[in-house]
Backbone atoms as SQL, in Angstrom:
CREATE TABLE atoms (id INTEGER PRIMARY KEY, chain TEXT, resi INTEGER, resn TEXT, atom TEXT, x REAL, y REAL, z REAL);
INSERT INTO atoms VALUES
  (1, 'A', 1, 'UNK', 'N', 0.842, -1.172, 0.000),
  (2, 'A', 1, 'UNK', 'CA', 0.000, 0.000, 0.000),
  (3, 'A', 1, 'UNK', 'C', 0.890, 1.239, 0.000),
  (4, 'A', 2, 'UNK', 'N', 0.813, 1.941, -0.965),
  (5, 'A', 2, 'UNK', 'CA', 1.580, 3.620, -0.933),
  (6, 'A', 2, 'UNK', 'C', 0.825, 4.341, -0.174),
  (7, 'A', 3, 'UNK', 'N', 1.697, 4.838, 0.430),
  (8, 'A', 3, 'UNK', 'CA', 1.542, 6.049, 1.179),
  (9, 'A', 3, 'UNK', 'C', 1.420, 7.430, 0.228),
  (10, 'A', 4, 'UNK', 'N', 0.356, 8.503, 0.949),
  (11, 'A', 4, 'UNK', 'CA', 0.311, 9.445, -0.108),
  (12, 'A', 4, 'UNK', 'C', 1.511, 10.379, 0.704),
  (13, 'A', 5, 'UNK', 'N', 1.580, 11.516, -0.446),
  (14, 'A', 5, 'UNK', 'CA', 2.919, 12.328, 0.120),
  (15, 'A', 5, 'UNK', 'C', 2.580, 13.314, 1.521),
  (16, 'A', 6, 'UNK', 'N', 1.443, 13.485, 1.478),
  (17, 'A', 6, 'UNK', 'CA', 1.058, 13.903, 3.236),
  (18, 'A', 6, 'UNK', 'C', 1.430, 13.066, 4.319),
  (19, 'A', 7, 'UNK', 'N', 1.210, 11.319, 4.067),
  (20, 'A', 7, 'UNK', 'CA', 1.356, 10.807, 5.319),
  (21, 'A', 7, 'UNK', 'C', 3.482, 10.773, 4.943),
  (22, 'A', 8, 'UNK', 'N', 3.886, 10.747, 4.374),
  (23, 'A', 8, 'UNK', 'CA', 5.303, 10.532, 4.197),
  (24, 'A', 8, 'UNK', 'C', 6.175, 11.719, 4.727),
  (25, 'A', 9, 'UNK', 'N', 5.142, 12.967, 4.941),
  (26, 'A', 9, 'UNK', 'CA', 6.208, 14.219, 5.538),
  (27, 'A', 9, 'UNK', 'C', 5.691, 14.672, 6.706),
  (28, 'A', 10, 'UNK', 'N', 7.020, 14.694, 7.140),
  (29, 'A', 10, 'UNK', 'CA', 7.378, 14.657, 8.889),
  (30, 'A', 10, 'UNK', 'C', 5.957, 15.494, 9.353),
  (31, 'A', 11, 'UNK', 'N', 5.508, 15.529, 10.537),
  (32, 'A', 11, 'UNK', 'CA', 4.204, 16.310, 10.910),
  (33, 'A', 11, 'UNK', 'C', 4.627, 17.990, 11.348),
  (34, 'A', 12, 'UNK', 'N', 5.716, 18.198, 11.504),
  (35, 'A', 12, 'UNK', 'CA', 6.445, 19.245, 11.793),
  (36, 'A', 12, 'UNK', 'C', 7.063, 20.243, 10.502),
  (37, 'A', 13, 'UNK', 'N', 6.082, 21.213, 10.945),
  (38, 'A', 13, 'UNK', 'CA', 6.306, 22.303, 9.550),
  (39, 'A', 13, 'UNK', 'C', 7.235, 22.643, 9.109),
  (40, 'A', 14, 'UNK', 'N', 8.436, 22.787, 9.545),
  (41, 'A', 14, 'UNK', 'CA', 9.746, 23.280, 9.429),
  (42, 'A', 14, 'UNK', 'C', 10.238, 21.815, 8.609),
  (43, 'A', 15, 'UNK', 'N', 9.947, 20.776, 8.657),
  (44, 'A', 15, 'UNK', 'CA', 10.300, 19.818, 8.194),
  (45, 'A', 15, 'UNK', 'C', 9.466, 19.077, 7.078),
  (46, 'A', 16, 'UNK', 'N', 8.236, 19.537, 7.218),
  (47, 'A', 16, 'UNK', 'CA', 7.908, 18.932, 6.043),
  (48, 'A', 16, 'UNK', 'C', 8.197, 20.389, 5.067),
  (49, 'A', 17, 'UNK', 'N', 8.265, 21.114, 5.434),
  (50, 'A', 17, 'UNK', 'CA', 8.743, 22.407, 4.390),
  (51, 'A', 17, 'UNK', 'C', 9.727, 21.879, 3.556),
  (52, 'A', 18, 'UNK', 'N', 11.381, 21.816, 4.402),
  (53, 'A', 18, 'UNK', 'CA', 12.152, 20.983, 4.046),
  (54, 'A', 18, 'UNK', 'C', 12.357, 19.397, 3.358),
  (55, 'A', 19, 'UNK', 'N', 11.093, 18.683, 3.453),
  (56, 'A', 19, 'UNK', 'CA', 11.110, 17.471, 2.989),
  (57, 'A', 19, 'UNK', 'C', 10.411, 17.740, 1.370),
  (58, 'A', 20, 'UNK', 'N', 9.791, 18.946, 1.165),
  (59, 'A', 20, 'UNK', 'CA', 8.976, 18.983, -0.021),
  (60, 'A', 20, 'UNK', 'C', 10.159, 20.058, -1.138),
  (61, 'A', 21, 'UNK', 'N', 11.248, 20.700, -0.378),
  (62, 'A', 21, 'UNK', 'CA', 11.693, 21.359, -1.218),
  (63, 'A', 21, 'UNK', 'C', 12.633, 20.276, -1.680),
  (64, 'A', 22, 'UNK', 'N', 13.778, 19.128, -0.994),
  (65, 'A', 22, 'UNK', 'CA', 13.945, 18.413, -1.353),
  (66, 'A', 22, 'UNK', 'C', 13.603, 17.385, -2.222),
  (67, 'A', 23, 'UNK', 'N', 12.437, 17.000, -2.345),
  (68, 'A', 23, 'UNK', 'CA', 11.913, 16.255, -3.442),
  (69, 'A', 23, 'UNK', 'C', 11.307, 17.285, -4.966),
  (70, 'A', 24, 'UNK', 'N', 11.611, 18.392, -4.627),
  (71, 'A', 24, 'UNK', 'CA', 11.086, 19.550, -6.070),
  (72, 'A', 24, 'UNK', 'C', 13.028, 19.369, -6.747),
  (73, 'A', 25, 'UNK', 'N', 13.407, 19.413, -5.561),
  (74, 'A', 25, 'UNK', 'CA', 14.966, 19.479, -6.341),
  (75, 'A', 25, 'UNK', 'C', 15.285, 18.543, -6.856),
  (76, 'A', 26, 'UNK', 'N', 15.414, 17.000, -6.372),
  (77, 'A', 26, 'UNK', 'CA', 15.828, 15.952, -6.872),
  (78, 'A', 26, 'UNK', 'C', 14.770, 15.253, -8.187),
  (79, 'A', 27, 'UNK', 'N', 13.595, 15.475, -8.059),
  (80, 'A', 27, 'UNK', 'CA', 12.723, 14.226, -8.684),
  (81, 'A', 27, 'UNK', 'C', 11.583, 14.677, -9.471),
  (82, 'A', 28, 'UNK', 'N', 11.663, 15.968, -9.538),
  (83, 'A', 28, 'UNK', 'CA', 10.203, 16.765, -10.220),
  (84, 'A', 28, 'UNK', 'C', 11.285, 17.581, -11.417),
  (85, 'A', 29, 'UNK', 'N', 10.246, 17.808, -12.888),
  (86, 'A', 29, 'UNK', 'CA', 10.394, 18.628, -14.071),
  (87, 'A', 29, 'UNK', 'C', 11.325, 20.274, -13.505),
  (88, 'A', 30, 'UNK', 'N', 11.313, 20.682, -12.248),
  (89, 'A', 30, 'UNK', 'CA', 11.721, 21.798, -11.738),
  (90, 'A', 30, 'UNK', 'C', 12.580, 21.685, -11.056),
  (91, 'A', 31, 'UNK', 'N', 12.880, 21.020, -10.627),
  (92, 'A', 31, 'UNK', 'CA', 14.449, 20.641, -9.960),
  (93, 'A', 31, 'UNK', 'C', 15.524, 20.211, -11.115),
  (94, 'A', 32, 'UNK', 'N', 14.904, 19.548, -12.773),
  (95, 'A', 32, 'UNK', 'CA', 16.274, 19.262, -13.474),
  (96, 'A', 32, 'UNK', 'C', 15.934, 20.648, -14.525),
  (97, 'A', 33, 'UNK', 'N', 14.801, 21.604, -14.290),
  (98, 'A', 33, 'UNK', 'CA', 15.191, 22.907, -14.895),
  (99, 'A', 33, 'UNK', 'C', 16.247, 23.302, -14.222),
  (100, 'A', 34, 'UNK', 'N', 16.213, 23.582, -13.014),
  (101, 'A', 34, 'UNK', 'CA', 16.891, 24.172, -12.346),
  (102, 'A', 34, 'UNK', 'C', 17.963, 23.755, -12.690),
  (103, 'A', 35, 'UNK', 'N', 18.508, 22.672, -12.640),
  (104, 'A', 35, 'UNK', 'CA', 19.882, 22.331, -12.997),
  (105, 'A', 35, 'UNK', 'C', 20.537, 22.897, -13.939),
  (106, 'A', 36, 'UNK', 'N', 19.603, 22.040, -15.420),
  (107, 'A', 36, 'UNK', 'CA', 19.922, 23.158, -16.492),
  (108, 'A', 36, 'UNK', 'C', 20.776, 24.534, -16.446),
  (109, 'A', 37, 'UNK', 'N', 19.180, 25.009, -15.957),
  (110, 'A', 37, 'UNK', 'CA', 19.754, 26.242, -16.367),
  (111, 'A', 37, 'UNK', 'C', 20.909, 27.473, -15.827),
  (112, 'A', 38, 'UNK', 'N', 21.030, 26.927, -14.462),
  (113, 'A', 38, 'UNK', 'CA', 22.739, 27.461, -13.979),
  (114, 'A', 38, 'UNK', 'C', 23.781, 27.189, -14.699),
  (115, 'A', 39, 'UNK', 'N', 24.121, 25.969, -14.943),
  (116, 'A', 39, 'UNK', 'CA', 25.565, 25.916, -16.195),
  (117, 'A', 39, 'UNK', 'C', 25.011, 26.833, -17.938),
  (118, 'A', 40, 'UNK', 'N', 23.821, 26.677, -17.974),
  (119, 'A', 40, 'UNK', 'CA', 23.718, 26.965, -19.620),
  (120, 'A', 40, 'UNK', 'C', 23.717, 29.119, -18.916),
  (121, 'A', 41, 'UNK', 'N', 22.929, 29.198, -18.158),
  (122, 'A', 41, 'UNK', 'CA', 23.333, 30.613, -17.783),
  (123, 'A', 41, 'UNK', 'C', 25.122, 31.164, -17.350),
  (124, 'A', 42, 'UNK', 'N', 25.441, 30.099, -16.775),
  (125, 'A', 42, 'UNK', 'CA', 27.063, 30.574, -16.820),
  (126, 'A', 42, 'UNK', 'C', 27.824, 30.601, -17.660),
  (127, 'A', 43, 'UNK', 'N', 27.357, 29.124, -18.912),
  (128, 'A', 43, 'UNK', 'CA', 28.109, 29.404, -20.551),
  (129, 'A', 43, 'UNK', 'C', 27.459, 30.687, -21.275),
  (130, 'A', 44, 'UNK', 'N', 26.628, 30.886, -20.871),
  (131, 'A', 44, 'UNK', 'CA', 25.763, 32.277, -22.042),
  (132, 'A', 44, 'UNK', 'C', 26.795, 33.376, -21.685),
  (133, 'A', 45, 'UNK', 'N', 26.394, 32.807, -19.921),
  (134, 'A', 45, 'UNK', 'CA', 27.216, 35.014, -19.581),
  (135, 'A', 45, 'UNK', 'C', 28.790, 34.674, -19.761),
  (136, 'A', 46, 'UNK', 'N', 29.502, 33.557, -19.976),
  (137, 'A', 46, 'UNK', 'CA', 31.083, 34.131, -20.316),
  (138, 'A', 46, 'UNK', 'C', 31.157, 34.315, -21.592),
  (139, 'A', 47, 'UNK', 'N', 30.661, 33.526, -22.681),
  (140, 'A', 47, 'UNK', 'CA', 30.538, 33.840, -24.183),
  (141, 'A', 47, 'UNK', 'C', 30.287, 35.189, -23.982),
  (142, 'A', 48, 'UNK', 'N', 29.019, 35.940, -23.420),
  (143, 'A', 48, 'UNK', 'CA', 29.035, 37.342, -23.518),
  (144, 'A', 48, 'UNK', 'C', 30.076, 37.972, -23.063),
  (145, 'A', 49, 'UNK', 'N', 30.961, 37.816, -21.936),
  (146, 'A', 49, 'UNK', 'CA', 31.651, 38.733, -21.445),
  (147, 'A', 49, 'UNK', 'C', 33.011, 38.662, -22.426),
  (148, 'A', 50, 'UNK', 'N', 33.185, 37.313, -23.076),
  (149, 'A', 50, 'UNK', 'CA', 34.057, 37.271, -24.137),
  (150, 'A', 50, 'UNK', 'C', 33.910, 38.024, -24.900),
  (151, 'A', 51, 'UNK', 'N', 32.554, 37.530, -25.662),
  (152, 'A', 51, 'UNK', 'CA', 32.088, 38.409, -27.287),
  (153, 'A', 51, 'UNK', 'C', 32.244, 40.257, -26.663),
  (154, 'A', 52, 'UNK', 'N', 32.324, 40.929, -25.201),
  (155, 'A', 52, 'UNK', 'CA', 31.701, 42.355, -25.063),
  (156, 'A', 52, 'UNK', 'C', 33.774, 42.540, -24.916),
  (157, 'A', 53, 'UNK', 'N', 34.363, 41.979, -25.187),
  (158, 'A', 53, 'UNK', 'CA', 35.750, 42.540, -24.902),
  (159, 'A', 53, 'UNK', 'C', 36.305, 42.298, -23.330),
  (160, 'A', 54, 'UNK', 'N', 35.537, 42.212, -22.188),
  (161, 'A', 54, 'UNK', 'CA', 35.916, 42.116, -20.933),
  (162, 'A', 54, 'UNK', 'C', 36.922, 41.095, -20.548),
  (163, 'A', 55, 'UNK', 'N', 36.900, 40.211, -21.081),
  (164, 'A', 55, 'UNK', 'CA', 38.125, 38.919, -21.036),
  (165, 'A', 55, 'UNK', 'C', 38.874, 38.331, -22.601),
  (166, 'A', 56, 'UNK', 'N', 39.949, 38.278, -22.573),
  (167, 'A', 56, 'UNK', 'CA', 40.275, 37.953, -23.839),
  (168, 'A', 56, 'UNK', 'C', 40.123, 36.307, -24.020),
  (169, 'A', 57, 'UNK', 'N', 39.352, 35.873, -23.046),
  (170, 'A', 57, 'UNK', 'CA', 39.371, 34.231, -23.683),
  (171, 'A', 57, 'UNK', 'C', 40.127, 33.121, -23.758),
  (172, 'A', 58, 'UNK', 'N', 41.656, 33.661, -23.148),
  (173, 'A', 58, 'UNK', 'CA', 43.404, 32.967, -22.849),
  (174, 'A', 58, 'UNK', 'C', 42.884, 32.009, -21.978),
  (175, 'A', 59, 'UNK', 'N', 42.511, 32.205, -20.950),
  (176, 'A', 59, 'UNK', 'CA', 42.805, 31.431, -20.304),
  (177, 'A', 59, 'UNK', 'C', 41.831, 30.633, -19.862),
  (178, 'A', 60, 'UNK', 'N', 40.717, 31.027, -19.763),
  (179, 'A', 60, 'UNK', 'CA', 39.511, 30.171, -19.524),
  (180, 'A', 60, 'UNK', 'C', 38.229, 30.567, -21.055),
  (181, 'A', 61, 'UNK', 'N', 38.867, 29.926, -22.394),
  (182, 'A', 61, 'UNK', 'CA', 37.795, 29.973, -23.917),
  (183, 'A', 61, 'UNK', 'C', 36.529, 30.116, -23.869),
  (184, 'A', 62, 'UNK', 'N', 35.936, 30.755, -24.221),
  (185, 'A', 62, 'UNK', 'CA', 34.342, 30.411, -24.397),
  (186, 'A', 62, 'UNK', 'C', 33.825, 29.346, -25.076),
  (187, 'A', 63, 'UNK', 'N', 33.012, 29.074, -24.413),
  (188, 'A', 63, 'UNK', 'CA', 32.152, 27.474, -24.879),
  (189, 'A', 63, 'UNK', 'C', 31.925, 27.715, -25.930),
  (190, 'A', 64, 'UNK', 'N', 31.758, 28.186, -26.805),
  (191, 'A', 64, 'UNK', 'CA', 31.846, 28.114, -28.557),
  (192, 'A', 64, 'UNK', 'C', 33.180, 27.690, -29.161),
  (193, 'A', 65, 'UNK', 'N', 33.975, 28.243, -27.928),
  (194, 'A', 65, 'UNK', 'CA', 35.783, 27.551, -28.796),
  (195, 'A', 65, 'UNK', 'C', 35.962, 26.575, -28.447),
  (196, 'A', 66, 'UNK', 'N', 35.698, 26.053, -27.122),
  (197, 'A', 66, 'UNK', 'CA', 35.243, 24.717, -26.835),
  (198, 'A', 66, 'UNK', 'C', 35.208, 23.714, -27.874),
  (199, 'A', 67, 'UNK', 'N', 33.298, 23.976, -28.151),
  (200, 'A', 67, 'UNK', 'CA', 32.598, 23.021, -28.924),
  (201, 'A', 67, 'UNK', 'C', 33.268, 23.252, -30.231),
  (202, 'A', 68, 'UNK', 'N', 33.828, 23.920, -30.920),
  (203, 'A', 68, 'UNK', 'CA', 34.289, 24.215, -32.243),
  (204, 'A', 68, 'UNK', 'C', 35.445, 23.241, -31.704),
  (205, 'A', 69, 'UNK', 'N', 36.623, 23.211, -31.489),
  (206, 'A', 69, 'UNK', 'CA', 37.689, 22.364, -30.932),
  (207, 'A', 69, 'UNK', 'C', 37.484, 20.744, -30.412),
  (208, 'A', 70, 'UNK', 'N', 36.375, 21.055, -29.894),
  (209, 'A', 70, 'UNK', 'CA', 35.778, 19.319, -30.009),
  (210, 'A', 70, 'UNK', 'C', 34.977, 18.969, -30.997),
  (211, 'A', 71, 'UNK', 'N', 34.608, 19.820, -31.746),
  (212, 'A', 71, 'UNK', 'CA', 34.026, 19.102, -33.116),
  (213, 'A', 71, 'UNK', 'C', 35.211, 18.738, -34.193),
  (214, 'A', 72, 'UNK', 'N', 36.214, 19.727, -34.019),
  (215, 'A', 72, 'UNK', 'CA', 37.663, 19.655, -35.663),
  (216, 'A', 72, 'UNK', 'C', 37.819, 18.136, -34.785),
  (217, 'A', 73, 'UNK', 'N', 38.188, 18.070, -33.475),
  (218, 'A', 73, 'UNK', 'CA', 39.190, 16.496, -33.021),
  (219, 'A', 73, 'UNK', 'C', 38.254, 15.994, -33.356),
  (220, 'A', 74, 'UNK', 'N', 36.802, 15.459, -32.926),
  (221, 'A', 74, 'UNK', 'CA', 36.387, 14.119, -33.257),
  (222, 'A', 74, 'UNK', 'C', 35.881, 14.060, -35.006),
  (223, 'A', 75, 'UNK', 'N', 36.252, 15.143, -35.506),
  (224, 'A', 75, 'UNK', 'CA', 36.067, 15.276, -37.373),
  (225, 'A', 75, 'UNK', 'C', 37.464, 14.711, -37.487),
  (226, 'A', 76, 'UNK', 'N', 38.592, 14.603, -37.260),
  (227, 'A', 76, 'UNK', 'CA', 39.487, 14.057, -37.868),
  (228, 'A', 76, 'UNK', 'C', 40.088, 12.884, -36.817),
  (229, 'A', 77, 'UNK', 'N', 39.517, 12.524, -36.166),
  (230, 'A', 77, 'UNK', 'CA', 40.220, 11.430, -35.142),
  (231, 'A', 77, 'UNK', 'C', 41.001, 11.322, -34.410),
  (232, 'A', 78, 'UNK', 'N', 40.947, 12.632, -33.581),
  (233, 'A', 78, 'UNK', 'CA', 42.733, 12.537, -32.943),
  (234, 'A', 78, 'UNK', 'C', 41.490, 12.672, -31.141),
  (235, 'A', 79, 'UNK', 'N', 40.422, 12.685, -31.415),
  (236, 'A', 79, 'UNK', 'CA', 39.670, 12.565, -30.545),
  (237, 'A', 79, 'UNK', 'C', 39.674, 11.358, -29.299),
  (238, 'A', 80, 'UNK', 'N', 39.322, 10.421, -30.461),
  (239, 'A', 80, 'UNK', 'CA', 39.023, 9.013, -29.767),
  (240, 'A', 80, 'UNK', 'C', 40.281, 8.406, -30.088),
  (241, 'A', 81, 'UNK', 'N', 41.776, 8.814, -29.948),
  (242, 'A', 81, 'UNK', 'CA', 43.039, 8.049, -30.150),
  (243, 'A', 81, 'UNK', 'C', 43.164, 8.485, -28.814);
């Protein structure tokens, strides 16, 4: 017999607060947005701060030089050697 998600969180508000934000993070459509979208927001804003002149790109590339650099290696095979 399943239990519904009321009887499964603690009776104590502070805790079932905590038991419901935990399961939005791990196991619901909004917890793997969330994921998403922190790395794809941190590749957007250094490409920008690249493309606006603020960093020249030496030392830490923008994810476009990246993916361009991993597309030439696995186009000619020096990828998977």
């Amino acid at each position: 017999m399943a239990l519904t998600a009321s009887e499964r969180l603690p009776q104590n508000p502070t805790l079932q607060a905590t038991a419901t934000r935990r399961e939005i993070r791990t196991g619901s459509p909004i917890g793997w947005g969330l994921g998403i979208l922190l790395p794809l927001t941190l590749a957007v804003g250094w490409e920008f701060v690249v493309w606006l002149g603020l960093s020249s790109g030496r030392l830490l590339p923008p994810p476009s030089r990246i993916f361009a650099t991993f597309k030439d290696l696995s186009a000619n095979g020096d990828l998977f050697r």
